[in-house]
LUMTORDO-946673 format. One record per residue: residue in one letter; x, y, z of N, C-alpha, C in turn. Coordinates in steps of 0.02 Angstrom, whole numbers, plus 50000, padded with zeros to 5 digits. Atoms other than C-alpha are relative to their C-alpha. Example, Ala and Ser with C-alpha at 12.3 -4.5 7.8 and 13.67 -1.06 7.14 Angstrom:
% LUMTORDO-946673
a500454994150000506154977550390500455006050000/s499584994149997506844994750357499615005550037/
***
This chain:
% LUMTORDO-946673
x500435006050001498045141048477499275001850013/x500374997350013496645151148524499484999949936/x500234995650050496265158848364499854991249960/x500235007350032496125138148285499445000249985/x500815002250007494335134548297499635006149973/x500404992650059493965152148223499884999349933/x499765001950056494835149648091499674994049970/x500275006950031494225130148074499265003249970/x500634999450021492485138548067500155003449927/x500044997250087492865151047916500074996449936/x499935004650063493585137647818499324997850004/x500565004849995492155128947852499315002649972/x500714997850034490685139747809500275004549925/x499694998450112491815145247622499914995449979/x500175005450028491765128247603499444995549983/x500735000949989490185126147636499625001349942/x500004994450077489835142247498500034995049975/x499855001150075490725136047374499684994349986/x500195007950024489925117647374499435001949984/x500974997050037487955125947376500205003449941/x499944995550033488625138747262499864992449926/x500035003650056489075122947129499624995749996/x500495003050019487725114447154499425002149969/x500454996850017486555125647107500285002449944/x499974997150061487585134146966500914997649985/x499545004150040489095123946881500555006449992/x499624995550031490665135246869500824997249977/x499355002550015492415131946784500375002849989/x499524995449996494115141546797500604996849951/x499245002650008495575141046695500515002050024/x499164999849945497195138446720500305007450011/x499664994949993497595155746715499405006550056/x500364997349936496165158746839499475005549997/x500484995050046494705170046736499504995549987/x500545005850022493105163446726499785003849940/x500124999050065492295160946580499134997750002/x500625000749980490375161146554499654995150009/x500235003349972489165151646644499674994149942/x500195005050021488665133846575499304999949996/x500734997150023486965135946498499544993550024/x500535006849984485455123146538499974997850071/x500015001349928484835115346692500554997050056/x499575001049948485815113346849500194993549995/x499885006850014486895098246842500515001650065/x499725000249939487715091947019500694997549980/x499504999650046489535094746944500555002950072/x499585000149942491075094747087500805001649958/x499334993650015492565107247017500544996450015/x499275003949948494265097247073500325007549974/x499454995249988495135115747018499915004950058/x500184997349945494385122647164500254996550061/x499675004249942495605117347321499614997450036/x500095000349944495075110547456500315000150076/x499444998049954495505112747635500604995450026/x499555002549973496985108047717500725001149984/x499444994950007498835113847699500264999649925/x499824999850077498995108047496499725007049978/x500154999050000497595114347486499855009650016/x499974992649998497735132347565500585003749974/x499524996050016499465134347501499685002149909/x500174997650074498435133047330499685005149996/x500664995649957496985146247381500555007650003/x499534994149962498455156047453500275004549922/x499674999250060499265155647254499425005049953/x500534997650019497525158347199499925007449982/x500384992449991497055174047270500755005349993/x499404995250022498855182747248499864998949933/x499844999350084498705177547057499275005449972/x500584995050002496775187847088500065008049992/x499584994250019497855202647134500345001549959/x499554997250031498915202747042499415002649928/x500194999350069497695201046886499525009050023/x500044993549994496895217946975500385005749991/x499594992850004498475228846969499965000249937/x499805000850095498905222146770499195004449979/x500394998850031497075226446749499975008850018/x500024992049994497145245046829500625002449956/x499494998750044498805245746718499655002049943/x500134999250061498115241146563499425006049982/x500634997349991496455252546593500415009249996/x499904994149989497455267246622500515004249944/x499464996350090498645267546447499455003549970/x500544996750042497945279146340499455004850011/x500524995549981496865289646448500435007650007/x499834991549974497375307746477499965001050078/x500114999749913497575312946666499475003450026/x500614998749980495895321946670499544993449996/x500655007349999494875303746612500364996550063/x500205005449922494385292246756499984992249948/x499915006550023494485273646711499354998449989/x500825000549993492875266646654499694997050055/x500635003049949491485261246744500174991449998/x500005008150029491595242546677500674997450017/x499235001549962493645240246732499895001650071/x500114996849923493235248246890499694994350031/x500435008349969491895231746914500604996450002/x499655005049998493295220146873500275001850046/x499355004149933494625225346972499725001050056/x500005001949946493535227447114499824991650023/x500115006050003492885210647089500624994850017/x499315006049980494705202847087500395000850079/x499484997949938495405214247240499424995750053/x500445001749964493695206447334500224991850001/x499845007150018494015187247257500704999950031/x498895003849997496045186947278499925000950093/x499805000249922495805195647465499534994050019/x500585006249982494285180447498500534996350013/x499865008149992495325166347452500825001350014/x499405000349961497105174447530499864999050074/x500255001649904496045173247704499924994450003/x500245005849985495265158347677500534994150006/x499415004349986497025150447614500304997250062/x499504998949954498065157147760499404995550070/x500535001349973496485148947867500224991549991/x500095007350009496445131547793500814999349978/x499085002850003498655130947780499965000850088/x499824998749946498525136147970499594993150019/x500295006149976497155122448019500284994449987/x499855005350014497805109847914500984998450036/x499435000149958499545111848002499914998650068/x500125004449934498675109348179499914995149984/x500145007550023497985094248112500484996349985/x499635002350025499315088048039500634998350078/x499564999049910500335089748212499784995550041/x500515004449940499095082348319500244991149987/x499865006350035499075066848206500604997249999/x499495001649976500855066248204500294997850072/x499684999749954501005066848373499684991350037/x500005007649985499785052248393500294996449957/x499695007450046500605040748253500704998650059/x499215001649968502335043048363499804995650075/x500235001849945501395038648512499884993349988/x500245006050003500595023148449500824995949966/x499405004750006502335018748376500334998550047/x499515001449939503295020148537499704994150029/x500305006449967501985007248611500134995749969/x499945005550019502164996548484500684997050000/x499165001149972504124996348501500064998550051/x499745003049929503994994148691499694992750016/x500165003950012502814981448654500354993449967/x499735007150028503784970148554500845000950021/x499595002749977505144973148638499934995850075/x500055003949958504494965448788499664993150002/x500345007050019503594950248698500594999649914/x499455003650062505124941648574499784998549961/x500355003450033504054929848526499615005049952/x500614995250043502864936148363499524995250015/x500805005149997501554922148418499915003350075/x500344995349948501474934348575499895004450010/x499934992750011501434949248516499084997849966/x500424997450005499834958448531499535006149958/x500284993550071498924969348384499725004750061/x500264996149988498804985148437499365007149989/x500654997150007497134993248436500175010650018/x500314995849968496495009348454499595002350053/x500335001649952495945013848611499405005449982/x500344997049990494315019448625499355000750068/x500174996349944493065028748757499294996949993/x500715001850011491275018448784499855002550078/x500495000449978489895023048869499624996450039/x500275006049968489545009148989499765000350078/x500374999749904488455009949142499974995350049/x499755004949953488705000149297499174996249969/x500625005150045486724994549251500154995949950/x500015003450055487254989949084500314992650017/x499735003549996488194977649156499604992950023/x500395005049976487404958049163499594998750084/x500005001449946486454954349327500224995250040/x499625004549987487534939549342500575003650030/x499244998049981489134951449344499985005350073/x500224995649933488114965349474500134996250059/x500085003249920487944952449593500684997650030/x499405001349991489764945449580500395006350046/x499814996049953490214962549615499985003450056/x500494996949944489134968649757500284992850065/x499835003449963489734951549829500644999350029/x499224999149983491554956849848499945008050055/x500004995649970490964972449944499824999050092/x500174998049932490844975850139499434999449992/x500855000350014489164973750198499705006150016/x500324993049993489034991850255500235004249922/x499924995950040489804998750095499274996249939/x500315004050045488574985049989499335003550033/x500764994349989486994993750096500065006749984/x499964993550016487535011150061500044998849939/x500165000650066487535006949880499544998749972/x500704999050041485935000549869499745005950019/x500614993250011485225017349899499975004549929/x499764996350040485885023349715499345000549947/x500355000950044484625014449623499524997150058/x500625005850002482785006849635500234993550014/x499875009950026483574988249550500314998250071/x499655002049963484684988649686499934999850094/x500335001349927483634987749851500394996750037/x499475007849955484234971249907500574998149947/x499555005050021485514967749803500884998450052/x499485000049953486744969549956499794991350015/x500115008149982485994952950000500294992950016/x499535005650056486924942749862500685000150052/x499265000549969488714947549994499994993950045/x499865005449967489554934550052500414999750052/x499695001249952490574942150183499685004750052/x500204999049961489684947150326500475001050079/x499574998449945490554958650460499655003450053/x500164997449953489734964350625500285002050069/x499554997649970490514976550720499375004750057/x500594995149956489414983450873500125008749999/x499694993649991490394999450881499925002349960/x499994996750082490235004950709499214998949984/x500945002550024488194997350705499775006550072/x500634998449952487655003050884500465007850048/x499644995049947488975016950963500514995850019/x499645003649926489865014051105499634998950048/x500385001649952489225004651248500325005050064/x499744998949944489295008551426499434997450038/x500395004949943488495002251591499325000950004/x500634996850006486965012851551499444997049956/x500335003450068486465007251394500174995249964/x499795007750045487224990851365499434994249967/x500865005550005485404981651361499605000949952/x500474996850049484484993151249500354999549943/x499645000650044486164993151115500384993749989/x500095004950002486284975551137499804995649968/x500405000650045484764972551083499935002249947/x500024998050075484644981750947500754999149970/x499595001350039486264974950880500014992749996/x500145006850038485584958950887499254998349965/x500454997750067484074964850800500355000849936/x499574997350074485194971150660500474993849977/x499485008050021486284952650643499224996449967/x500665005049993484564943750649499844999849931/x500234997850069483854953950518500254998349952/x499414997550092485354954650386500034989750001/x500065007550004485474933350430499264997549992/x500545000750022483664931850394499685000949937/x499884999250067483964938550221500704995149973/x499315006250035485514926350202499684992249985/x500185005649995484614911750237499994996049935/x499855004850065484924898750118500385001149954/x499434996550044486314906150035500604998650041/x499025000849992488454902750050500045008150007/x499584994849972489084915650179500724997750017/x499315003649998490924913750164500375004050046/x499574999549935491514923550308499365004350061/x500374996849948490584928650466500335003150057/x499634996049937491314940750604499775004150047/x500304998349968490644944750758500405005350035/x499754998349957491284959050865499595003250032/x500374998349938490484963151022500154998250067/x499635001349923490814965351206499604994050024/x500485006149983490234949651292499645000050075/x500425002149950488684945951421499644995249996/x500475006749995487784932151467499275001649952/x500734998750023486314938851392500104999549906/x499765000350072487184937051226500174993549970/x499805004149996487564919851241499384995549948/x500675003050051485864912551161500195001349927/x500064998050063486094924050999500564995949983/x499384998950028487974920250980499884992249995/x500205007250009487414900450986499594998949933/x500374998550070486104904850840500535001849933/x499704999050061487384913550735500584994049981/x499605004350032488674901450744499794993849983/x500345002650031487444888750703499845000349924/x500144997050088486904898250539500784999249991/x499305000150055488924899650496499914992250005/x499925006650003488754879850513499514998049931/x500325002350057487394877350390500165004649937/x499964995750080487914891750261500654999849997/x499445003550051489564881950214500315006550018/x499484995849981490584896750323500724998249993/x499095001149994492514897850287500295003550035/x499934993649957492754911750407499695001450047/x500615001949931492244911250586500675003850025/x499654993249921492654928350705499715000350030/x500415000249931492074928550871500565005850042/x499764995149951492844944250967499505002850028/x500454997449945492074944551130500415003150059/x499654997849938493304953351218499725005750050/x500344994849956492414964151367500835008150016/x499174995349985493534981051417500214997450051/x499555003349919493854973851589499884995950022/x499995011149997493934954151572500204999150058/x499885002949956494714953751725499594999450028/x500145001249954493444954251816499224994849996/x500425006750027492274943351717500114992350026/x500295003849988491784926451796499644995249912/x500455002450036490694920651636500415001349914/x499584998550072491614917151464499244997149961/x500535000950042490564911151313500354995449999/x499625008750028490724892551287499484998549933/x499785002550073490724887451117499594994649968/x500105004849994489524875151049500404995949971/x499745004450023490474862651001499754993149978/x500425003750042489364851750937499965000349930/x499994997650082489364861350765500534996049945/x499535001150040491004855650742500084990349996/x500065007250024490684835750719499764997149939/x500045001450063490064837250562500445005249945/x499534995850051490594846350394500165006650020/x499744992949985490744862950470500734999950016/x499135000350014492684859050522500264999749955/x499655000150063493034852350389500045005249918/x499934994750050492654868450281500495007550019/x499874993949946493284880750415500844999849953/x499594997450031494884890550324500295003950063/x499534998549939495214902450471499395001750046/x500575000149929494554904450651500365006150048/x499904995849955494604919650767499684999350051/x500655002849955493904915250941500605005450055/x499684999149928494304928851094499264999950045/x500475001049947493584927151251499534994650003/x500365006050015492914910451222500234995250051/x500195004749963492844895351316499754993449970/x499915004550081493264879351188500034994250042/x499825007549977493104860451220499744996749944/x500245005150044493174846651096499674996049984/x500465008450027491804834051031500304997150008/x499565007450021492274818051054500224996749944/x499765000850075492244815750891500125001449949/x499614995250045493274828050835500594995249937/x499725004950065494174822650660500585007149969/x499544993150040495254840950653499715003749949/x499954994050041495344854650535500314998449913/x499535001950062495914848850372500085006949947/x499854993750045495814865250277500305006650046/x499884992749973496134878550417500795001849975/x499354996649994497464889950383500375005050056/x499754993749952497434904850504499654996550082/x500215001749938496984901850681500155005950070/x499914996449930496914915050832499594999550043/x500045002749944496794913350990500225006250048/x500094991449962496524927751106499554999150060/x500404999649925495944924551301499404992750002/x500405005949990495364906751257500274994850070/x499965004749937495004895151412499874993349960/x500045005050023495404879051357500604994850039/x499485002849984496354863251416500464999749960/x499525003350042498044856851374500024995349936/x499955008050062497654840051285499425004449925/x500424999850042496004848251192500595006849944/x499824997050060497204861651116500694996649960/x499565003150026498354850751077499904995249938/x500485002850036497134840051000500005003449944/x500294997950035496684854350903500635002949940/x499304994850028498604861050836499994994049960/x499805002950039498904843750779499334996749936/x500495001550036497204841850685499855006649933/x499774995850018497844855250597500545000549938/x499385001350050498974851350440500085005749959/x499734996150035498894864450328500115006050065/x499994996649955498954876150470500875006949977/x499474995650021500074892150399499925007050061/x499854993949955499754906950529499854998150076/x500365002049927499534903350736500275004850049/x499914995149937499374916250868499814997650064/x500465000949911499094911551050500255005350064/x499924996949966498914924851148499435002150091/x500525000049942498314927251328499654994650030/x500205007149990497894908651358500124997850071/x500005003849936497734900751523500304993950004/x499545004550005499254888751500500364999550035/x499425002449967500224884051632500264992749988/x499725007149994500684869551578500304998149938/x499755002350074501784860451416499604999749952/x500605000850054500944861351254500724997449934/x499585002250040501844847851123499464998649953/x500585001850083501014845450940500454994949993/x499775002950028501194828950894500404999049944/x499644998950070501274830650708500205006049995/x499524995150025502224840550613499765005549965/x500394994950050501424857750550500465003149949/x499554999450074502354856250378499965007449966/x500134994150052501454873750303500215005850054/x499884992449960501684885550459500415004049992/x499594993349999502524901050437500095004250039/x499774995249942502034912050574499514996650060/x499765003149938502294908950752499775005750057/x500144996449934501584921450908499704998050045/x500124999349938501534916851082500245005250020/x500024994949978501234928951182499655000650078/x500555000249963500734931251369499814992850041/x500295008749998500564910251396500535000050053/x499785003449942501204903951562500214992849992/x499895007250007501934889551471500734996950014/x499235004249960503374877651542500494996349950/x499795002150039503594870051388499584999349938/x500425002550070503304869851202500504995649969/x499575005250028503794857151068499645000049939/x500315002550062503384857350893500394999549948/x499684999950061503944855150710499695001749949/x500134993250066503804867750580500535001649976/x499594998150046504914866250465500265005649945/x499874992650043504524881950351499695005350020/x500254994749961504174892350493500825006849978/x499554992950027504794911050444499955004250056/x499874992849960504224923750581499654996750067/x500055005749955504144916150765500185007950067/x500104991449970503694933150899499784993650085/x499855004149916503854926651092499925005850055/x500034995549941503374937551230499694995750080/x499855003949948503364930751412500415003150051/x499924997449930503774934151591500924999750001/x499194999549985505714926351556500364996149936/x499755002150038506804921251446500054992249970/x500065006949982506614901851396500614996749978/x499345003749992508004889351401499794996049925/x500115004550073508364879951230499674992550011/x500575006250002507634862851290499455001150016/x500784997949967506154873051374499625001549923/x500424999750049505564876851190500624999749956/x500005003750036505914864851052499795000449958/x500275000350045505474872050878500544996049942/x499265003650046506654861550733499445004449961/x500274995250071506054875450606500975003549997/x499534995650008507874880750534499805006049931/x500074995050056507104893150402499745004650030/x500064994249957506724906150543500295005849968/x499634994950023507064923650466499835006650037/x500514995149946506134935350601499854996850060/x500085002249911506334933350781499705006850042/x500184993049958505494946150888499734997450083/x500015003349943505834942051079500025005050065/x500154994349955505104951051230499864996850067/x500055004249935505414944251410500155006950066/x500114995549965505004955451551500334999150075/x499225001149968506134948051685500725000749988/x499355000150032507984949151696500384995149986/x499565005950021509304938151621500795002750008/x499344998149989511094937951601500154998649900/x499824999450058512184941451439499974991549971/x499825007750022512734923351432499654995749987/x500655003950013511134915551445499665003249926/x500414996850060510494925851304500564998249947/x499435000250050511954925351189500174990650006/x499665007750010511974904251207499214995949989/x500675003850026510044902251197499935002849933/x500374998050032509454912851075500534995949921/x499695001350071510964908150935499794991249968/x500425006050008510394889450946499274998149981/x500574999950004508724892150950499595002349912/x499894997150040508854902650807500515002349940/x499455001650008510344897550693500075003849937/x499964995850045509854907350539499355004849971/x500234995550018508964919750559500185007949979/x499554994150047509194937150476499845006050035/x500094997249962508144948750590499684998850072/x500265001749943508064949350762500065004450056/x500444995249959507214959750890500074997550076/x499945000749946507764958151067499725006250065/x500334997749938506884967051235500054996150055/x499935003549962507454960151377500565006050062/x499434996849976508364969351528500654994350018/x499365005249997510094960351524500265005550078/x499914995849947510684968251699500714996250024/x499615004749981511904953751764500805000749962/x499265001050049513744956451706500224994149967/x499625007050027514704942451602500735000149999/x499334997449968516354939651635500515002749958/x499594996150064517084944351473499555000049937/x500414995950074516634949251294499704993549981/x500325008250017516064930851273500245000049915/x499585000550073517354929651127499604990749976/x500085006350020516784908451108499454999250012/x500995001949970514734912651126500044998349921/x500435002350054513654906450997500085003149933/x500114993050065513654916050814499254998149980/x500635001350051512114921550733500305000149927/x499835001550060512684914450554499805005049958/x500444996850050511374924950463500005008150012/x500464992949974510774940850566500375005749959/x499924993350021510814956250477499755005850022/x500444992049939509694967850580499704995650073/x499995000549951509844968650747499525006450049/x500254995749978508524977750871499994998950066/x499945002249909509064978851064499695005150025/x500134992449963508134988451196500214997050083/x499675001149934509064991451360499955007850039/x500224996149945508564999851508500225000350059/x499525001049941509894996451635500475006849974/x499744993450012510925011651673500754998850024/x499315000649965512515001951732500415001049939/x499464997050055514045005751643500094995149960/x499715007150033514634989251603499694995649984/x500725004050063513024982251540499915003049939/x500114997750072512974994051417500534999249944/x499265003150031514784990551383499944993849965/x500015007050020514364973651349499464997849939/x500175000950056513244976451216500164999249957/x499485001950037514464974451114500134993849981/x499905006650018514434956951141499564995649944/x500565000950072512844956651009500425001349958/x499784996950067513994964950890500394991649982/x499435006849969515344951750920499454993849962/x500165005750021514124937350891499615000049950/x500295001650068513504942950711500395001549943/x499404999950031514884942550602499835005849935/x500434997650067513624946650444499795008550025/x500334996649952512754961350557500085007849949/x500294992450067512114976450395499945006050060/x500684991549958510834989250531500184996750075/x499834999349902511124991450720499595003950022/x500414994149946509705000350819500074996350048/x500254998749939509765002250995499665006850030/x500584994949988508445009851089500015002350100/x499805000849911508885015551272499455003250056/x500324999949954507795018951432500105002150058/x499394999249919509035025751558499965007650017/x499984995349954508805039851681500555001450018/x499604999249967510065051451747500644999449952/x499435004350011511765046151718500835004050009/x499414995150019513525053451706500135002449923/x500184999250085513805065251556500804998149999/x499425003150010515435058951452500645005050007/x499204998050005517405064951463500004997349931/x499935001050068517475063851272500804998649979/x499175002349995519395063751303500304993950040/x499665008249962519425049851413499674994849994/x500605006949996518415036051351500404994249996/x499835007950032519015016951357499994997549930/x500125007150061519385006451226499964995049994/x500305007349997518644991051192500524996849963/x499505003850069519424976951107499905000549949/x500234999750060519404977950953499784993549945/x500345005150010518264969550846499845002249910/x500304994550059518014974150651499264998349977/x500655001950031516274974250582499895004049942/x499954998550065516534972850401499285004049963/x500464999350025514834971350358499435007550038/x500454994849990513894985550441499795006349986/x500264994250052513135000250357499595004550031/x500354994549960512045008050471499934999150083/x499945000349904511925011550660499315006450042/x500694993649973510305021250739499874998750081/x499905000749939510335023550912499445006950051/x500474995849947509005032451035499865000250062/x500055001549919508725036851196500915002550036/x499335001349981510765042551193500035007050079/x500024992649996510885056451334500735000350027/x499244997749987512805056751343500314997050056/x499845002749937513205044751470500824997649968/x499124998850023515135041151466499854988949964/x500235008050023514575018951444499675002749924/x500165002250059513455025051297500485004549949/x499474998450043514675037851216500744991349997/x499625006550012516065020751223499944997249955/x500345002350037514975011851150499945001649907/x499934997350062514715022751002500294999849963/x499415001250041516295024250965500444995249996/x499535003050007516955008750982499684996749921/x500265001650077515715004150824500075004349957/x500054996250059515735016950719500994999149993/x499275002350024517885014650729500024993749977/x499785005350044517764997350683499514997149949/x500375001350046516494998050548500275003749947/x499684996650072517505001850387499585000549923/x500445001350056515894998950278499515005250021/x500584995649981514805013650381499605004849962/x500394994750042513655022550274499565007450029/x500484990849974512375033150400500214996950055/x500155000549923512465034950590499455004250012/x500484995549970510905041150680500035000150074/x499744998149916511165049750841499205002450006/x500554997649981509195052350908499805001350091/x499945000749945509285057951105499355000450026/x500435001849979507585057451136499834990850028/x499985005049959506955044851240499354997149966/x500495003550016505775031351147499604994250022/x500285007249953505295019851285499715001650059/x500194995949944504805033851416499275004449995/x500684995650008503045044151435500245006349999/x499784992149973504265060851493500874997949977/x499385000650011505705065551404500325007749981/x499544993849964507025081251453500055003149956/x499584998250068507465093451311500805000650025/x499454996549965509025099651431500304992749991/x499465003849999509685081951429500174996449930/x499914998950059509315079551257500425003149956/x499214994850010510375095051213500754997650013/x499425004949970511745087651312500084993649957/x499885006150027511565070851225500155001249912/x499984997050042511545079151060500925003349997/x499534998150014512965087451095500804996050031/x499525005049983514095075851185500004993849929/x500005004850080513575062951003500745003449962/x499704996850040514485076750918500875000950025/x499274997149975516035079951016500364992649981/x499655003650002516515062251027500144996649937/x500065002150049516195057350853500575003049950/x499444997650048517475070150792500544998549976/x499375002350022518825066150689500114991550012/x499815007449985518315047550723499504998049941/x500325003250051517035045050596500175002149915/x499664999650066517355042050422499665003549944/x500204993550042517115057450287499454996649972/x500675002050031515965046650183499414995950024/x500344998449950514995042450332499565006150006/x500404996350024513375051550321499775000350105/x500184998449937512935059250530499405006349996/x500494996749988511325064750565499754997950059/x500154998949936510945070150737499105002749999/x500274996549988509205073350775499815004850024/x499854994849955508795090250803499405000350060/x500534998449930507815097050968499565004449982/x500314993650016506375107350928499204999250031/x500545002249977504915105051048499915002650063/x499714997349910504565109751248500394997150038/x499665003749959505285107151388499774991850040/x500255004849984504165093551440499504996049938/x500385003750027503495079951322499894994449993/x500215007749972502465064951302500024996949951/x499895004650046503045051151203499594994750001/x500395006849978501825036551160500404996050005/x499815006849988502775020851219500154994949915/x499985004550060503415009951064500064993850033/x499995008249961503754993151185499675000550071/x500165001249931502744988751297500114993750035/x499685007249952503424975351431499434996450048/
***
């Protein structure tokens, strides 16, 4: 493939020849390939068709050509040589011809073998796109039936188009979909494009990323100059639709003026997007929140507001508040606010599809009148509340963290399209209480995420608790090291009939390692449906070997088990008991799990001492 474009050239400058050659002097061959003398009178622009041209007809003719050249050289050293005696030499005048033909025949056997070889790449190539553009057009109409949807297929071709070239209508569109630090680093490319960062409409200010990092030293001087740098970039907005504004910065009183100014400007520039993260690193010991004007929000500014991020704030309602009619998202992160005003504010709230409240100064009931028909997701978190009460009907993912477990009349959601529960209570409970709230509470949901230390025995397998109808993945973490709590985990299995994935995640120090020959048997329980089982934190305790095996025997559908003895809930975790847990997995599993059952033990390969980051924190 190489040697191609060599070749393309030779054809190319014979062909070249021969076209000056006939323009300038007219020549004509017959069929038997002997020219015959030149056409007398002035040059006439006269185009030969017995002269091939290139390409593989073409060189196989060329090719015929110049062998019929030779040949007419040997016939002619033949005929030249009858009749002479073996002292005469051939004449002078035969001697011209046949070198003339051995020169002509070898010419146009190179040039042939030249333009049959090119015209065969070519010919390839081309082939290879026609097949190409056919396959598209076959996958094409087989995926549009219809012929009134079927699409003519073009040729694609390769332009030349510069982001300049492009309208200054469409520049600005796009420059307005950019970050406002990637939209300033772009104007430095061009001149045109000075300010055209300007035109953005989403405006994000992040102190950390503008001014450093603060500290107690230089909080005053990087302060300021990061509310120099807001000022500025909102002093070029002015009079223009900013459609999201986001403040993040640690909060001081001395900040309190500006942060009144900016959320002012998001009031007059028709904002749909209002972030306020003023979280300090060590709020506790803050005295002084930022209160909120709330004045802004009595006119159209609520009523445009889409979503709202407010931490570390300090919120109270106009009197003549009229709600949120468009918000969708809403968080809530270390806001000081009363009962009634946020209550006020949930049910002023209709389309209302995402709500986080986290860290809130709630001790007290919080009930939403109306009904938030669009909500989907659900996180409290952190709230000292006694009671909730709402209705959200096409609530999907509903995340609960809290000091204790809450009782089914203590929170009152009628949302049955729950499909994601994720529940984290940092007190203890008992099996029975958990296994009679949560299935009510939660009647069909499909995954669900439990953290809770269950410590309290129950008096039996709670054969007549609750069922979860739905659940298919189950995620327990248990950190009690008694025997018969861990025994009783089981009673999760028990109450999900459906129950696909099983992780548990364990937390337990110490323990006894197992008698692999003497373990209990549970009752038996089958769990048709389960397919996988992942378990961590195992280090061979004789309760969690039991355990093991009382599931993996009555799961006749088991596809993988994962045995992982590291510890994923600890800062320090053993290799030596690891080993041990590793290898006690293995002993007891023998000859109990089923051949097409797939067992993968994680292996150990690390020091003796290491530090795990925390995956739950309580």
């Amino acid at each position: 493939m190489a040697m191609v474009p060599r070749m393309r050239a030779v054809s190319a400058v014979v062909h070249e020849t021969e076209a000056d050659m006939r323009r300038r002097r007219c020549y004509r061959y017959r069929y038997r390939y002997r020219y015959e003398d030149a056409l007398a009178g002035d040059c006439v622009i006269v185009y030969s068709y017995d002269l091939p041209g290139p390409g593989i007809a073409g060189g196989l003719l060329r090719l015929g050509y110049g062998v019929g050249r030779l040949g007419d050289a040997l016939r002619r050293i033949r005929y030249a040589r009858q009749g002479l005696r073996e002292d005469e030499s051939i004449p002078l005048g035969d001697k011209v011809g046949i070198a003339v033909d051995v020169v002509v025949g070898t010419t146009h056997v190179v040039v042939g073998a030249c333009d049959f070889v090119v015209g065969a790449c070519d010919f390839t190539q081309y082939a290879r796109g026609a097949l190409a553009r056919f396959r598209g057009k076959s996958s094409s109409r087989g995926k549009r039936s219809d012929p009134c949807l079927r699409k003519r297929i073009c040729e694609k071709r390769k332009y030349d188009v510069q982001f300049e070239d492009l309208p200054e209508e469409a520049q600005c569109i796009i420059f307005s979909k950019l970050e406002l630090k990637e939209a300033v680093r772009s104007s430095v490319l061009s001149s045109k494009w000075t300010n055209m960062w300007i035109v953005g409409s989403k405006l994000r200010f992040d102190c950390t990323k503008l001014c450093g990092k603060f500290s107690s030293e230089n909080y005053c001087t990087r302060a300021l100059n990061f509310v120099e740098k807001v000022n500025r970039v909102l002093r070029l907005q002015h009079g223009k639709v900013v459609e999201t504004l986001e403040i993040k910065v640690e909060f001081y009183m001395i900040l309190a003026f500006h942060l009144d100014r900016w959320v002012r400007f998001a009031a007059t520039s028709r904002t749909k997007n209002l972030s306020l993260d003023l979280v300090p690193k060590s709020y506790g010991t803050y005295s002084d929140w930022y209160v909120f004007p709330s004045e802004v929000l009595d006119g159209e500014f609520a009523s445009r507001l889409q979503q709202i991020q407010l931490s570390f704030v300090s919120f109270k309602l106009p009197s003549q508040f009229s709600g949120f009619p468009k918000l969708k998202r809403l968080d809530l992160n270390l806001l000081r606010v009363t009962r009634m005003d946020l209550q006020d504010m949930l049910s002023g709230c209709s389309k209302l599809e995402w709500l986080s409240i986290v860290n809130c100064d709630l001790e007290d009931e919080l009930i939403v009148d109306r009904p938030l028909s669009h909500l989907q997701y659900l996180r409290i978190a952190c709230c000292k509340m006694t009671k909730i009460e709402l209705h959200a009907t096409k609530l999907k993912t509903f995340i609960y963290h809290a000091a204790q477990l809450p009782d089914f009349p203590t929170i009152t959601i009628q949302a049955q399209e729950v499909k994601d529960a994720d529940i984290a209570v940092t007190d203890s409970t008992t099996f029975e209480h958990a296994l009679t709230v949560l299935p009510k509470m939660f009647a069909r949901v499909q995954n669900l995420s439990l953290r809770a230390y269950l410590r309290e025995k129950p008096p039996a397998f709670l054969e007549n608790s609750s069922k979860f109808s739905q659940l298919k993945h189950l995620v327990l973490y248990h950190s009690d090291k008694e025997s018969d709590n861990i025994l009783y985990l089981a009673s999760f299995l028990r109450a999900a009939p459906l129950l696909e994935e099983l992780e548990i995640h364990f937390n337990i120090k110490g323990g006894s390692s197992a008698d692999t020959w003497h373990l209990r048997n549970l009752p038996k329980c089958p769990y048709k449906h389960l397919r996988s089982i992942c378990i961590t934190g195992f280090k061979g305790d004789h309760a969690q070997a039991e355990l093991l095996v009382h599931a993996v025997e009555n799961a006749p559908a088991l596809e993988v088990v994962t045995i992982d003895p590291a510890n994923k809930l600890s800062i320090y975790s053993s290799q030596v008991d690891e080993r041990l847990g590793a290898s006690i997995a293995r002993r007891c599993l023998e000859g109990k799990i089923l051949p097409k059952t797939k067992l993968h033990i994680v292996e150990i390969n690390r020091d003796e001492w290491v530090v795990i980051p925390p995956a739950v924190n309580f």
